[in-house]
Rosetta silent file (secondary structure, phi, psi, omega in degrees, C-alpha in Angstrom):
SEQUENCE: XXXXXXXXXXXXXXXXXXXXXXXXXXXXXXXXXXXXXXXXXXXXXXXXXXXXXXXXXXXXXXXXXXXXXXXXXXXXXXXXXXXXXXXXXXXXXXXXXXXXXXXXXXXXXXXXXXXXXXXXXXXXXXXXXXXXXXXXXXXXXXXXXXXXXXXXXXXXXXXXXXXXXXXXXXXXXXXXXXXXXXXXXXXXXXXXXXXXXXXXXXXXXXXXXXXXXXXXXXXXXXXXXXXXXXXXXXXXXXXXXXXXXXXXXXXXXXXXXXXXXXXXXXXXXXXXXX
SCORE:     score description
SCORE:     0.000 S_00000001
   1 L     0.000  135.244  167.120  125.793   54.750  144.397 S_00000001
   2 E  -110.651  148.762 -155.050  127.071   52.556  146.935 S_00000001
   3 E  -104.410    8.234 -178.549  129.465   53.705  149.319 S_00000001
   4 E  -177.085  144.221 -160.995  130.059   50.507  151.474 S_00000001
   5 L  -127.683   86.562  160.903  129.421   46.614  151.200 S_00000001
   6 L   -74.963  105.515  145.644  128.887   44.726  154.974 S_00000001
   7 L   -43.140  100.342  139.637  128.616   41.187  154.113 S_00000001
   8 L   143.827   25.152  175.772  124.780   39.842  155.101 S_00000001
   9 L  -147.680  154.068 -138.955  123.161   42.880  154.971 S_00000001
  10 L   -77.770  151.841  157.275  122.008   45.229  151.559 S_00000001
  11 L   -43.520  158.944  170.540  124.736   48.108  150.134 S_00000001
  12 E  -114.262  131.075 -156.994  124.791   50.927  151.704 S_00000001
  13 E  -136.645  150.131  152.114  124.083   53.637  149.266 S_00000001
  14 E  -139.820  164.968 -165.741  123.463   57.568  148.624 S_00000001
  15 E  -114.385  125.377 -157.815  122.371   59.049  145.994 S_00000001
  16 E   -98.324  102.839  176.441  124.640   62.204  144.977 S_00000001
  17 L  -116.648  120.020 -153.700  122.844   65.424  143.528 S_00000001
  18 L  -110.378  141.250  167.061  125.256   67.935  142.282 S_00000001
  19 L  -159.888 -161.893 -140.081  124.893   71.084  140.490 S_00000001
  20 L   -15.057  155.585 -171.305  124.951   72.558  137.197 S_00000001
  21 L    64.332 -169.007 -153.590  128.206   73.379  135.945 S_00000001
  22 L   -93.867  145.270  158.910  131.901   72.314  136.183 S_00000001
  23 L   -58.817 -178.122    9.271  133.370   71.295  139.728 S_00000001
  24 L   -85.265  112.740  157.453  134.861   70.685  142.267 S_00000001
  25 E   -74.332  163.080 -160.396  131.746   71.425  144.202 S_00000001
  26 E   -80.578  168.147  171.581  131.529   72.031  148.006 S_00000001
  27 E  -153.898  148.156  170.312  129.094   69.048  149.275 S_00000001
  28 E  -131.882  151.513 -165.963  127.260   68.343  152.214 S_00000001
  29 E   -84.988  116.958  165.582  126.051   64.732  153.695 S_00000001
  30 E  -115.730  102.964 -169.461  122.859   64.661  154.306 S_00000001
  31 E   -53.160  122.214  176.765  121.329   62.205  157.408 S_00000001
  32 L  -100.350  150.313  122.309  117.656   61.162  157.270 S_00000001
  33 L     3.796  150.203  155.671  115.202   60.755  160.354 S_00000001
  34 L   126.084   37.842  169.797  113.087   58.218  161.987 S_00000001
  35 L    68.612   29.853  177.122  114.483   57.553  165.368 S_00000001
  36 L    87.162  -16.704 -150.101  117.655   55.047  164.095 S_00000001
  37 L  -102.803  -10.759 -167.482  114.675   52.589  163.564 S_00000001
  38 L  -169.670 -169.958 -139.728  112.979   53.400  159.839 S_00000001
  39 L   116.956  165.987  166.997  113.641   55.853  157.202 S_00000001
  40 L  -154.690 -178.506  158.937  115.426   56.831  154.021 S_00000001
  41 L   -79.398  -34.538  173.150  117.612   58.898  152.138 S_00000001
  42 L   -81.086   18.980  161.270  115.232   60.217  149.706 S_00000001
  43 L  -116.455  166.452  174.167  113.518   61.986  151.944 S_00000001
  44 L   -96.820  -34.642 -168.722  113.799   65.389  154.149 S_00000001
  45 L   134.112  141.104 -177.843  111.018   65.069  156.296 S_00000001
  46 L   -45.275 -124.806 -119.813  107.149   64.744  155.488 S_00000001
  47 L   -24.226  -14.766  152.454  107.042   68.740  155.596 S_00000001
  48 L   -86.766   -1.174 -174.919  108.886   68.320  152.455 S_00000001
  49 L   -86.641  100.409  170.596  106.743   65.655  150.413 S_00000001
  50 L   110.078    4.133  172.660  105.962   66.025  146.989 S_00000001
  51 L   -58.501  159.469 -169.185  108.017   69.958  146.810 S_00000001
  52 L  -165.317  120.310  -48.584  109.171   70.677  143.478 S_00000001
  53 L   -33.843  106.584  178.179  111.912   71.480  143.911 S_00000001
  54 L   -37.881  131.238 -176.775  112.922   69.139  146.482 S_00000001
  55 H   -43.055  -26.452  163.589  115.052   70.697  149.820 S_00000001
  56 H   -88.161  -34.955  162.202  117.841   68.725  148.020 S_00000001
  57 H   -54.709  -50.876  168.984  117.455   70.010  144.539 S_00000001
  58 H   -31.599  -71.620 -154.885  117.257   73.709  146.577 S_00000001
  59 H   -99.164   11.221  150.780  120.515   73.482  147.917 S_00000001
  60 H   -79.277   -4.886  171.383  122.614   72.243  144.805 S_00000001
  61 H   -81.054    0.831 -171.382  120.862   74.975  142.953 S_00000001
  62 L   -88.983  -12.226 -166.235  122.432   77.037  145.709 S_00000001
  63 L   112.321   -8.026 -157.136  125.973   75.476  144.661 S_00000001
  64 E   -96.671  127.863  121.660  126.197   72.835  147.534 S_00000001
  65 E   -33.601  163.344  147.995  126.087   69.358  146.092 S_00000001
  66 E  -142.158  145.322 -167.780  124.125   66.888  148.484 S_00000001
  67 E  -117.886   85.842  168.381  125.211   63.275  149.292 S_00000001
  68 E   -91.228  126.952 -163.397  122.157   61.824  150.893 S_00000001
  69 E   -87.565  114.871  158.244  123.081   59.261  152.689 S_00000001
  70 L   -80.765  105.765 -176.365  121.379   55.669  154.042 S_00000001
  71 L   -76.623 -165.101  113.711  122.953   54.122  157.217 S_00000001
  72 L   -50.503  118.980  169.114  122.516   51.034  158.996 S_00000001
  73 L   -52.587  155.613 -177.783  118.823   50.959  161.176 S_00000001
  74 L   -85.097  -15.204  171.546  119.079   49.704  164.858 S_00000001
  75 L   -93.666   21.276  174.968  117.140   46.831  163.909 S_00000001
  76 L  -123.862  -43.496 -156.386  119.557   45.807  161.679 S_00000001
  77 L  -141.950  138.490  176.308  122.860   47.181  163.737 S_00000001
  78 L  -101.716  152.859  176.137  123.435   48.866  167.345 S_00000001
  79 L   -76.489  135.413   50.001  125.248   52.087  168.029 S_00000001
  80 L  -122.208   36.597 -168.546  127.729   52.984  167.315 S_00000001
  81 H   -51.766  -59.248  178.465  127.383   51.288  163.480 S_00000001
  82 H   -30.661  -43.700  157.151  125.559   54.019  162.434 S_00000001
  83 H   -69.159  -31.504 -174.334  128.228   56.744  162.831 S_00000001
  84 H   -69.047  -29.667 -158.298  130.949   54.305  161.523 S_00000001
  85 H   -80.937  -29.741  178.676  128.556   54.224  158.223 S_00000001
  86 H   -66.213  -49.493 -175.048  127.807   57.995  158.394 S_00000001
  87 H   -58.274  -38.019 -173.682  131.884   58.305  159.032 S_00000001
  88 H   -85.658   -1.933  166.930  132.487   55.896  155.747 S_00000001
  89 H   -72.953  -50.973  126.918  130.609   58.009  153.616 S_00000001
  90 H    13.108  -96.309  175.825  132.136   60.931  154.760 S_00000001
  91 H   -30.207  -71.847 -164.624  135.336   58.959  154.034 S_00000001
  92 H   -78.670   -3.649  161.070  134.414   57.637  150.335 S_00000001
  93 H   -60.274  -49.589 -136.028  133.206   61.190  149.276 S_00000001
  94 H  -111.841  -70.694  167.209  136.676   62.635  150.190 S_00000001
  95 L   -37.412  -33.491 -163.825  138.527   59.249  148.907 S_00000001
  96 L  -118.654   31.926  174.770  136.303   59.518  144.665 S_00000001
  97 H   -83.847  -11.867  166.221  135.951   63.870  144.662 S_00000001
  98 H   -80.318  -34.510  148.283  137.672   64.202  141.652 S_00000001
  99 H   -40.873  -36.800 -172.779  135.797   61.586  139.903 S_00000001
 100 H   -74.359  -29.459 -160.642  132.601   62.926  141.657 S_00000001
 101 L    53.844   35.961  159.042  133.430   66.514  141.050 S_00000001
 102 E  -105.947  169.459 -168.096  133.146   67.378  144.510 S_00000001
 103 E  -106.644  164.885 -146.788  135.824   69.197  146.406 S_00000001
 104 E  -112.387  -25.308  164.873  137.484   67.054  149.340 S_00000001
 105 E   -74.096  -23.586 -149.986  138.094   70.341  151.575 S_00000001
 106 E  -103.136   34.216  168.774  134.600   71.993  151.409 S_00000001
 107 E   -97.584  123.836 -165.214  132.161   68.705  153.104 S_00000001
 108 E   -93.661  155.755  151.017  129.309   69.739  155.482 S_00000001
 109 E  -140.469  174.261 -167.733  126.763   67.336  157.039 S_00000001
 110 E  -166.723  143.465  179.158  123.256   68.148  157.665 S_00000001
 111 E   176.874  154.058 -162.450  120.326   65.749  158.975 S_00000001
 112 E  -103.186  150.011  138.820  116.548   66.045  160.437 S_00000001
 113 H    66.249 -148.212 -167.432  115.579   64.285  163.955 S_00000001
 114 H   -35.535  -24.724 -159.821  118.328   60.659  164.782 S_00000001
 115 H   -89.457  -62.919 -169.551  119.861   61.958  160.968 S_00000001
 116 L   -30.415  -77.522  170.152  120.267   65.196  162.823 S_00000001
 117 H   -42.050  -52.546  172.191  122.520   63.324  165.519 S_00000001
 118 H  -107.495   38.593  127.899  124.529   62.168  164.004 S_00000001
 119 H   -38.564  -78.125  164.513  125.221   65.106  161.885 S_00000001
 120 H   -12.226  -60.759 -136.328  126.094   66.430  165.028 S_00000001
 121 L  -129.869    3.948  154.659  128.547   64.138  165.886 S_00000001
 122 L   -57.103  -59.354 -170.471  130.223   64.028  162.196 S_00000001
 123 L   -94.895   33.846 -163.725  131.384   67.145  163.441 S_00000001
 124 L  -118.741  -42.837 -155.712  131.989   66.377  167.089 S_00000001
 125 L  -111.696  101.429  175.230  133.790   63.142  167.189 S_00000001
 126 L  -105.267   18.228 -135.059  137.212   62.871  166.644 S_00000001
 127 L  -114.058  121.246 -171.771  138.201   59.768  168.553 S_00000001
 128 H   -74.044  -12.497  150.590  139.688   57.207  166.150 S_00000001
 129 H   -46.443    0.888  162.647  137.582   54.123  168.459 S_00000001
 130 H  -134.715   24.131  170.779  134.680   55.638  166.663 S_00000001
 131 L   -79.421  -40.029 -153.251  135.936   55.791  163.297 S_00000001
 132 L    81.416  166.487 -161.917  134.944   52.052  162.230 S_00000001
 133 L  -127.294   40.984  174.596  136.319   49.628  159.544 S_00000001
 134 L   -99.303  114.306 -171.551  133.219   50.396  157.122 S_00000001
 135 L   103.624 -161.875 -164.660  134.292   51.333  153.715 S_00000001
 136 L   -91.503  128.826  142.168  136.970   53.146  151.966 S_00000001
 137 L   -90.304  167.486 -169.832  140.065   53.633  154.797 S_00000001
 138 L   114.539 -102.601 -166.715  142.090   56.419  154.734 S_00000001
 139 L   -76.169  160.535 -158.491  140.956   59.627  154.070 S_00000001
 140 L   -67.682  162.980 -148.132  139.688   61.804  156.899 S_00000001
 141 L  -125.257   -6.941 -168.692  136.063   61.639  158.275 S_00000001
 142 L   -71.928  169.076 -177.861  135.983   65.227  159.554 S_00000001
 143 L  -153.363  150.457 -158.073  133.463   68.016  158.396 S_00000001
 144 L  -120.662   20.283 -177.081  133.595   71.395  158.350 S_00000001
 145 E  -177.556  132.792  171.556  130.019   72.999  159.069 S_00000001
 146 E  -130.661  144.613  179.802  127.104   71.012  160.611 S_00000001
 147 E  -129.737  129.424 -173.542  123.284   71.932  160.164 S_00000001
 148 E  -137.329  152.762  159.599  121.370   69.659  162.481 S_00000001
 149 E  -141.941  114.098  170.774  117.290   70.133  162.889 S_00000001
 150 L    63.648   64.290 -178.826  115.603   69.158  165.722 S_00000001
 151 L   -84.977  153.651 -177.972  118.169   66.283  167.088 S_00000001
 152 L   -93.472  127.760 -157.140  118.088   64.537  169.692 S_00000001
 153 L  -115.042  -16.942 -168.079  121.988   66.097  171.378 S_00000001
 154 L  -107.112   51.053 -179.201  121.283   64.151  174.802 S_00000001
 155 L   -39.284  -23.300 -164.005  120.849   60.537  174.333 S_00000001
 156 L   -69.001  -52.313 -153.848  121.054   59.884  178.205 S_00000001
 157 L   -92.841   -0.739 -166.468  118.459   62.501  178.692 S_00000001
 158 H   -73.464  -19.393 -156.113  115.773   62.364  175.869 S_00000001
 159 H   -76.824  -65.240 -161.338  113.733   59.917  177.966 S_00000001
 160 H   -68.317    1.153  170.243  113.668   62.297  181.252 S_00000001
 161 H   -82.551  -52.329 -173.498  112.982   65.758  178.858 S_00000001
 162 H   -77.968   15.201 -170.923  110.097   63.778  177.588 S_00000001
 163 L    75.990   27.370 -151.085  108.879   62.873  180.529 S_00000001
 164 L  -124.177 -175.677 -162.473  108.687   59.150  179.606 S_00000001
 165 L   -76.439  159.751  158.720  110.150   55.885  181.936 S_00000001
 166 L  -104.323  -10.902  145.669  114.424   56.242  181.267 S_00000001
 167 L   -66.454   -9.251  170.194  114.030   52.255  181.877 S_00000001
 168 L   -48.555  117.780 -176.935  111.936   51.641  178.908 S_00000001
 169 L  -103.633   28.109  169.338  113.666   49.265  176.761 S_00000001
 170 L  -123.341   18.458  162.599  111.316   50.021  173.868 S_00000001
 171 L   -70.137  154.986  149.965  112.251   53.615  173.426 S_00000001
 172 L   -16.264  -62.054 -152.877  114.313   55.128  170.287 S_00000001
 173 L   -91.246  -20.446  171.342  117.245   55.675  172.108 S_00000001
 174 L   -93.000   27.938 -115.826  117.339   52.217  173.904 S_00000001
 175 L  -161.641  -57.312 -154.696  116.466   50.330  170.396 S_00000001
 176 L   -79.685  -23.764 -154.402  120.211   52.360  169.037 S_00000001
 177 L  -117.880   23.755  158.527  122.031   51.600  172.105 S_00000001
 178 L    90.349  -30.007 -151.959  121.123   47.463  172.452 S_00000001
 179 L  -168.180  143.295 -142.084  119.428   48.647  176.778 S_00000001
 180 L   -94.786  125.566 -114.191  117.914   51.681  178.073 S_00000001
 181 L   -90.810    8.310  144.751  120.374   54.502  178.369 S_00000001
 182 L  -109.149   20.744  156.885  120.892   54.012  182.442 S_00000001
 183 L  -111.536   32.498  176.172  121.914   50.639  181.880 S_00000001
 184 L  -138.953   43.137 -166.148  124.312   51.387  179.493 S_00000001
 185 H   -62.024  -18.997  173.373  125.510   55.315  181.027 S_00000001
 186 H   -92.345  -11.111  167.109  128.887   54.637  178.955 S_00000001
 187 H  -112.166   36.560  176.716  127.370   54.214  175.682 S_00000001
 188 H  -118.397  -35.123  157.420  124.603   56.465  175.857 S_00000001
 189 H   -36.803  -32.971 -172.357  127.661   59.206  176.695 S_00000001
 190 L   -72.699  -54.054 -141.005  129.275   57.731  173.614 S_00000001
 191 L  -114.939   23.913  150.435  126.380   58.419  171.509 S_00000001
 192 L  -106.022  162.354  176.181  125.436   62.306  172.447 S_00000001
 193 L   -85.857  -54.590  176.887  126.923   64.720  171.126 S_00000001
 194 H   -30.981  -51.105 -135.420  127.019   67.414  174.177 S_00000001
 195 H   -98.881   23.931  175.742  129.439   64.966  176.054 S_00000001
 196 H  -144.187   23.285  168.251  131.907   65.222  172.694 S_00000001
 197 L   -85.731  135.897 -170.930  131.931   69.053  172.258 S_00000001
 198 L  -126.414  157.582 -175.211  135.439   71.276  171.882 S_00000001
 199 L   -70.564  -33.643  166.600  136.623   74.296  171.200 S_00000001
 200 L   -73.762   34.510  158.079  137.846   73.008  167.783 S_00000001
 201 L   -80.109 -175.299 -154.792  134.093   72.256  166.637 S_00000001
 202 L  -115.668  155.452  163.322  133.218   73.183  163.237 S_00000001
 203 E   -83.432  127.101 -179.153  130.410   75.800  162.802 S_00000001
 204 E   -85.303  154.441  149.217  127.041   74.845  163.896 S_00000001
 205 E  -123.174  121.748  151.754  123.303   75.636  163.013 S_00000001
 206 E   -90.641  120.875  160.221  120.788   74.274  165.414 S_00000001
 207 E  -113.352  137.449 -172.637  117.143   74.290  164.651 S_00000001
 208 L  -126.410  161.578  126.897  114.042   73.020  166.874 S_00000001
 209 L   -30.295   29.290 -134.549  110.527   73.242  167.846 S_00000001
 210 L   -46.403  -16.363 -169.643  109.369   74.724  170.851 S_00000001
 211 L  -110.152   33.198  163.103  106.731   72.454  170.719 S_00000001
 212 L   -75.029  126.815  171.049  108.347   69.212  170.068 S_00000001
 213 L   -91.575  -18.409  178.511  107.026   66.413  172.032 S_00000001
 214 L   -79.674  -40.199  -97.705  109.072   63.646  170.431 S_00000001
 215 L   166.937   57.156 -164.403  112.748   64.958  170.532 S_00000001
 216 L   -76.591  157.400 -171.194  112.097   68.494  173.165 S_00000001
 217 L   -66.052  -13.921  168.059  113.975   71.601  172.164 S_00000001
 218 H   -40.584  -22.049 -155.164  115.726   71.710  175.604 S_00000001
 219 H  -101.133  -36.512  171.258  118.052   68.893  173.774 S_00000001
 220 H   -62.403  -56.355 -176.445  119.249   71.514  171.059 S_00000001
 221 H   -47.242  -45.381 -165.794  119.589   74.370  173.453 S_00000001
 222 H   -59.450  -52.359 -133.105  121.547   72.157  175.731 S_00000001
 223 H   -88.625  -11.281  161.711  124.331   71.408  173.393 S_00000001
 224 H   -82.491   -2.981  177.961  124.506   74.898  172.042 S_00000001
 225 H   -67.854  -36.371 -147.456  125.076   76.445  175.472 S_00000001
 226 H   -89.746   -7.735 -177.783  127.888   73.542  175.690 S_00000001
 227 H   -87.414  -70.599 -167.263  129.142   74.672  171.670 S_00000001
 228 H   -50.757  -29.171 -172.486  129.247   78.341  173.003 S_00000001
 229 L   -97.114   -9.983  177.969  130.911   77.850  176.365 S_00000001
 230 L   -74.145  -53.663 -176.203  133.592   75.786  174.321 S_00000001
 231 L   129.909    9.069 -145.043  134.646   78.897  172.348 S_00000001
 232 L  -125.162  140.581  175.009  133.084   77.172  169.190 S_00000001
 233 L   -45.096  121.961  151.124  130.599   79.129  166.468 S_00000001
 234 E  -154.024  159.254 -174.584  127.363   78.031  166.597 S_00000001
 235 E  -120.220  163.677  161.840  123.827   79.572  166.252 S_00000001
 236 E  -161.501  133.011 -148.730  120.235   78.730  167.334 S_00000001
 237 E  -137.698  124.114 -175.174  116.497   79.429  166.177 S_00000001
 238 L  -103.815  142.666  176.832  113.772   78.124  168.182 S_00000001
 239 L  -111.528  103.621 -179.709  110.147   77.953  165.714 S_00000001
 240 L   -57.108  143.228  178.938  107.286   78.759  168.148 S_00000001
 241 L    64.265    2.946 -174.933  104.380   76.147  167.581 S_00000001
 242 L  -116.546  136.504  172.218  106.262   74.090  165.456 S_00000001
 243 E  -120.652  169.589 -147.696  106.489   70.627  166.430 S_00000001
 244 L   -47.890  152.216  176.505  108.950   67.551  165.323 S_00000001
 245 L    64.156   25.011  169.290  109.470   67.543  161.691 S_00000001
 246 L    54.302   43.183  163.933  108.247   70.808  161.911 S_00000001
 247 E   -61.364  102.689  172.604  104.199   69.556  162.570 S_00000001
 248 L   103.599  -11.312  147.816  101.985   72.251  162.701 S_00000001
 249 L  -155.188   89.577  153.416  104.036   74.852  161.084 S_00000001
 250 L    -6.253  -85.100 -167.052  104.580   75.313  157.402 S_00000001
 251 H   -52.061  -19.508  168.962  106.269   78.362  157.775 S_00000001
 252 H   -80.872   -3.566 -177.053  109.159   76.686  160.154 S_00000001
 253 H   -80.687  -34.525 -158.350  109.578   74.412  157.588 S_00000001
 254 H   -78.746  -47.783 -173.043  110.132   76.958  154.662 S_00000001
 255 H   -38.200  -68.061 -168.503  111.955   79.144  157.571 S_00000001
 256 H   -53.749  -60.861  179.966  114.032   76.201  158.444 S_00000001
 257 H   -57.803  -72.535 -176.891  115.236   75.103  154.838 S_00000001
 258 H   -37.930  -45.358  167.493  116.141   78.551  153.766 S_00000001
 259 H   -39.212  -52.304 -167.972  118.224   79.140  157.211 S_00000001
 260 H   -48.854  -62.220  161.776  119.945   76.106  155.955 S_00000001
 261 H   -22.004  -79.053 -162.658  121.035   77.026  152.445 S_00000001
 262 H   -53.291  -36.723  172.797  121.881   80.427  153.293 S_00000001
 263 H   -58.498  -78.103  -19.204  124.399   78.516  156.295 S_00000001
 264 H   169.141  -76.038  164.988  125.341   75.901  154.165 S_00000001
 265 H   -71.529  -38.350 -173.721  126.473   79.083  151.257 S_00000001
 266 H   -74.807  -50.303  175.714  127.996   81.070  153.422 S_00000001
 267 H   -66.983  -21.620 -166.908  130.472   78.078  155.021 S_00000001
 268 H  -105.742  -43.272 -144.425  131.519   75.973  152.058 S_00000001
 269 H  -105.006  -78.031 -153.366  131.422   79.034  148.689 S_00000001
 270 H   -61.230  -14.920 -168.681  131.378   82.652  150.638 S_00000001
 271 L   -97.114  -22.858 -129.738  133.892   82.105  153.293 S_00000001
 272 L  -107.847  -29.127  173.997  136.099   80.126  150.707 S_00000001
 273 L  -107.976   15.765  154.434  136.172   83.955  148.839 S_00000001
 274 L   -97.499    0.000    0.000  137.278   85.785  152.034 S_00000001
């Protein structure tokens, strides 16, 4: 369905899978991968390709709907479009849940690698300069549980974890933000999440890699010390040997999904019947 129309560039669309039985179900947005630059919505991450049931199909049999979501790419848009488009889905979920039969208090987000980020920053960013004009105005953009796996939480900093030039203007992170994140130091602050954490975040689950080389786990870790030091819930599970998109171990993938669900049920249904 699409959830937003930018004149000279395609709908912006997700595809909603909700399930069995009568609403309003809790739903969570779910952000895909590929560094800002390539991607889709119908996917999870290769570590998921060709499962039956698919990691989205999992967690509406769990009760969650999922609204996977497609954003604007950096080669088609610079940050921050991407969050405004993440923000208007957000928005047009919350604007149609009684048509949809989702419920408009209970919305989550959840996203792998750059989808991951701005998951993150669904629930991080309340500053209306970073709502956008994309979409359905009006209703609120906020979320109430984030699941992020293996995001990049530092934009400033991903270049200098990975040991790569921080002047490269053909990195990821300088691709999202138009110039390589020290010639831009106020919008590569804009666009991590550590620099927009509060004690009124939402509860997190961070998961990583230790042995991610694209996207190192140092970048999760920071921002949950900076979630934790806030006053704000959040958890975090490092996968030994598993590298991004959970490369090289199967079992962090299966590990990794299940964590979610079970997060994912406990904030939007079991907390809702305490």
């Amino acid at each position: 369905m699409p959830y937003a129309a930018i004149p000279g560039i395609r709908p912006l669309e997700l595809d909603l899978h909700l399930p069995v039985g009568a609403g309003p179900h809790p739903v969570v947005v779910f952000l895909h991968g590929g560094g800002w630059r390539v991607g889709s919505r119908h996917s999870a991450g290769p570590a998921y390709r060709g499962a039956d049931p698919s990691p989205f199909e999992l967690v509406a049999q769990a009760g969650v709907a999922v609204a996977s979501v497609d954003y604007r790419l950096s080669g088609e848009a610079r940050w921050p479009a991407q969050l405004h488009d993440a923000k208007a889905a957000v928005r047009w979920l919350r604007g149609r849940a009684g048509e949809l039969g989702v419920d408009p208090a209970r919305i989550a987000a959840w996203g792998e690698s750059a989808g991951g980020h701005l998951a993150e920053l669904l629930g991080l960013v309340a500053d209306p300069a970073l709502e956008g004009d994309v979409g359905v105005a009006g209703p609120s953009s906020a979320v109430s549980a984030v699941a992020a796996w293996y995001a990049p939480s530092d934009v400033a900093a991903v270049a200098t974890d990975t040991g790569a030039d921080p002047a490269d203007p053909s990195t990821r992170e300088a691709l999202l933000l138009g110039a390589p994140a020290p010639h831009v130091p106020e919008l590569a602050a804009q666009a991590s999440p550590v620099g927009h954490v509060s004690a009124g975040a939402p509860p997190f689950l961070l998961l990583h890699g230790e042995a991610d080389r694209l996207i190192p786990c140092a970048q999760s870790v920071r921002l949950h010390t900076a979630l934790v030091e806030a006053g704000a819930e959040a958890d975090i599970y490092l996968y030994e040997g598993a590298d991004h998109m959970w490369l090289g171990s199967p079992d962090a993938a299966s590990d990794a999904l299940t964590r979610t669900v079970d997060f994912l049920k406990h904030q939007l249904i079991e907390r809702e019947r305490t």
